[in-house]
N, C-alpha and C positions, 0 to 999 in steps of 0.2 A: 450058354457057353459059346464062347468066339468064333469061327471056323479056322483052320488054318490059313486061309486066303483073306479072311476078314483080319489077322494081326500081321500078316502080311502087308497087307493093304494100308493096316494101320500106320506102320514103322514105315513104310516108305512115304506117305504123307509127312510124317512127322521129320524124315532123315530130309524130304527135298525141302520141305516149307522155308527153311533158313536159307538153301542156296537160293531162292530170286532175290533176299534181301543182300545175301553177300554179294552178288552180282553188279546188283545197281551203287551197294556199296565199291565195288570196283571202278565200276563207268564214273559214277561221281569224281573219282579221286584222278581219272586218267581225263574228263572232259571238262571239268569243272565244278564250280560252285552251285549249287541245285541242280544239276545234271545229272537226275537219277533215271530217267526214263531217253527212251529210244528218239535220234534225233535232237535231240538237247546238247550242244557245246558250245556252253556260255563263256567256258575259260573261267580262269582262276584272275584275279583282281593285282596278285602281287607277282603273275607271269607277263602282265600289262594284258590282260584279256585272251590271253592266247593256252590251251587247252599243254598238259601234259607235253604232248609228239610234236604241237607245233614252237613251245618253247626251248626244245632241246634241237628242234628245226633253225632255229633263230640263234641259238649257241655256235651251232655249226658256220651258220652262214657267216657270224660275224667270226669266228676263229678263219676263214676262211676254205674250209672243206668243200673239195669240189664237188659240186650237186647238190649241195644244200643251200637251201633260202629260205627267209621268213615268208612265209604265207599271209603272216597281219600286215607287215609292210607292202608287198604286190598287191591285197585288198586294199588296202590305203590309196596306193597309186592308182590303181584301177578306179577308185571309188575320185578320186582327185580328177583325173581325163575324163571324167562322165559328164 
């Protein structure tokens, strides 16, 4: 028979086991396409390569809201002066 700390034990493996997969199912969907693990933001293909924060970055910049800019276009440029 189980101890109490042993079904204890048990339910909380079983309640967290699902949050690391919803998690990276999060990260996925805010960093991109295969960007399920830590350090991965590939961006999304139909944002033009640009992750979730930095596409709504790049909305702003062109509506023109002050302080915001695209981060893919200044990498561009940066990557262009090199």
């Amino acid at each position: 028979m189980a101890s109490q700390v042993d079904r204890v034990n048990e339910f909380t493996a079983a309640f967290d086991g699902a949050i690391g997969s919803d998690v990276k199912d999060v990260r996925e969907q805010l960093c991109g396409e295969g960007a399920r693990d830590k350090g991965e933001y590939t961006g999304w293909p139909q944002l033009g390569g640009r992750t979730v924060v930095d596409a709504i970055a790049a909305i702003g910049a062109a509506l023109g809201v002050p302080g915001m800019y695209d981060p893919h276009s200044e990498q561009q440029a940066g990557d262009k002066s090199a």
